[in-house]
N, C-alpha and C positions, 0 to 999 in steps of 0.2 A: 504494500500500500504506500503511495505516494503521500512522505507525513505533512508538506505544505498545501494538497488539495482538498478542498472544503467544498460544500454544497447543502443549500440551506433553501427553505420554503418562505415565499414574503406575498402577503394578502395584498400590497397594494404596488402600482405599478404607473405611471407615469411615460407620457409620449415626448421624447426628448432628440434634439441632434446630438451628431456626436459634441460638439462645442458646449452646448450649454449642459451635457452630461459631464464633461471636464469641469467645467463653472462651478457648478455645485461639489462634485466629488473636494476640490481644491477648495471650497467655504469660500469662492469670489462670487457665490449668487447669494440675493436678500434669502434664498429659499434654504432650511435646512434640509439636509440629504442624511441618513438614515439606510447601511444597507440592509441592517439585520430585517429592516420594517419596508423597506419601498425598492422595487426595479425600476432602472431609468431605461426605458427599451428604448433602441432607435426604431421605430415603428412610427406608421403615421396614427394620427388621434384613432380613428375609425379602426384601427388594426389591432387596438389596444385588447387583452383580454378584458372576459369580465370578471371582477376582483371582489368579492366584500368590503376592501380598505382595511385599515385598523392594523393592529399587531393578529399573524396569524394565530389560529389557535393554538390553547399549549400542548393538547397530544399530538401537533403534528411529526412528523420527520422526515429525513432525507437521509439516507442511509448507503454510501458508498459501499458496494458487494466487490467490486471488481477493479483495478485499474491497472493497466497497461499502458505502453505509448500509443495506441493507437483503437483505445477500447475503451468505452467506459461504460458501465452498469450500476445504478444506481435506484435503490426502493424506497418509493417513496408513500406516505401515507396522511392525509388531511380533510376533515368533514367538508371543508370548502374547496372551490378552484383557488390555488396561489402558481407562482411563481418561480420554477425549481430554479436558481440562480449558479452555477456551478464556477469555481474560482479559474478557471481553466481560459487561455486567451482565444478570445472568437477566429476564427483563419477559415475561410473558405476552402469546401471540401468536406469538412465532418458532416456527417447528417444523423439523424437521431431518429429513434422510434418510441412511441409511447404505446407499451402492451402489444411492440409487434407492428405498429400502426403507423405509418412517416410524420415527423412533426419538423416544425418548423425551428430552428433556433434561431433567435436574435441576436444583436448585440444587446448587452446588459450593462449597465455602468461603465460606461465607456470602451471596456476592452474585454469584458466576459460573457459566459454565455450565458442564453436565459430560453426556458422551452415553461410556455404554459400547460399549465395541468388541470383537468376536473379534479370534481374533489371527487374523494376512494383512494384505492390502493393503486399503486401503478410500478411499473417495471418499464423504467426508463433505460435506453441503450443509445451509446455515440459512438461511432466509430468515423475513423477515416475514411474516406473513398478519394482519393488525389485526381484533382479534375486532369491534370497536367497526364497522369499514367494513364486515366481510362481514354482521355484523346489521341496520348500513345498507342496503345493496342488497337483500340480501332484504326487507325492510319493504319498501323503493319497489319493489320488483317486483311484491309484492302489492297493494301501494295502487294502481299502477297499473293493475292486471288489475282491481283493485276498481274506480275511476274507470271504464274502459273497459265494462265489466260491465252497471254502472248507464245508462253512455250509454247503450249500446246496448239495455238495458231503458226506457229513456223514449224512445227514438227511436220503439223497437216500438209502445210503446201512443200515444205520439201519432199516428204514421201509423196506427195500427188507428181512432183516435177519428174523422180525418181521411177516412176512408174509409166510416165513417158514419154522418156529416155527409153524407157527398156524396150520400150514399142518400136519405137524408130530406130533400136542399133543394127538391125539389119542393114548394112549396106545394097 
C-alpha cells in the first residue's frame, strides 16, 4: 500500500476552473476551501453532481483495497451521493469504473481526482489505459494488415506474370 495515498468521501462539491481552484486551495479567494468537507471539480455548473452539502455523514468510508502503479481499487460506503476524492494527480488516460460501470473522473482541487458516487456500497476501480499505447497498436495493426495486404498483392501478380511466362517459353 502506497502510505502517502489517501481517499476520502465529501457531500458537497462546487463548479470551479482550474485558477480559481488554485485561489482558494492557496487562501487568495474571500471563499474558505475545506477539502475534508467540499470538491472543487472542474466541471461546468450543470455537470455538477447532486450532493446533500454539509459535512458527509459519519459512517461513511472510502476504503483503499488495492494499489499498484497503474490500478486502483477502492470500497467505498455512504447513505448519501458524495464525492470519492482520491489524493492521486489527474493525467489523462486513467478511466474508472463504479461496480463495473464506466464513470467519469474529474479534476478535483486543482490536480486530483474526483469520480461521483450514489449513495450505497460501491466498488470503485482506476486503472490506466495510455491513450498514447492504444493509438500505438492500432497504427501497427493497421500497418500491418497494410504490409500483409501489399504482400500478398505482389505475391498474386508475380505468380500470375510467372505463369505466363511459362505459357509463352515455347519458342
Amino acid at each position: 500500500m502506497h502510505l502517502h495515498m489517501r481517499a476520502w468521501l465529501v457531500a458537497e462539491a462546487e463548479a470551479v476552473d482550474g485558477e480559481e481552484a488554485l485561489r482558494r486551495i492557496r487562501g487568495e479567494s474571500g471563499i474558505d476551501f475545506d477539502p475534508r468537507r467540499t470538491a472543487l471539480l472542474e466541471v461546468r455548473p450543470e455537470d455538477l453532481p447532486q450532493l446533500p452539502g454539509g459535512v458527509v455523514a459519519p459512517n461513511s468510508s472510502a476504503r483503499i483495497t488495492r494499489y499498484e502503479a497503474n490500478r486502483l481499487q477502492i470500497e467505498t460506503n455512504a447513505p448519501t451521493a458524495t464525492v470519492l476524492v482520491v489524493s492521486e494527480i489527474f493525467y489523462p488516460g486513467w478511466v474508472a469504473t463504479i461496480d463495473g460501470q464506466p464513470a467519469r473522473i474529474n479534476v478535483a482541487d486543482y490536480l486530483l481526482r474526483g469520480i461521483a458516487l450514489p449513495a450505497g456500497q460501491h466498488h470503485v476501480e482506476m486503472h490506466y489505459a495510455a491513450p498514447a499505447a492504444r493509438t500505438g497498436a492500432i497504427v501497427t495493426g493497421f500497418t500491418l494488415c497494410l504490409i500483409a495486404g501489399l504482400g500478398i498483392y505482389t505475391w498474386r501478380k508475380r505468380e500470375g506474370r510467372s505463369d505466363e511466362r511459362g505459357g509463352d517459353a515455347t519458342p
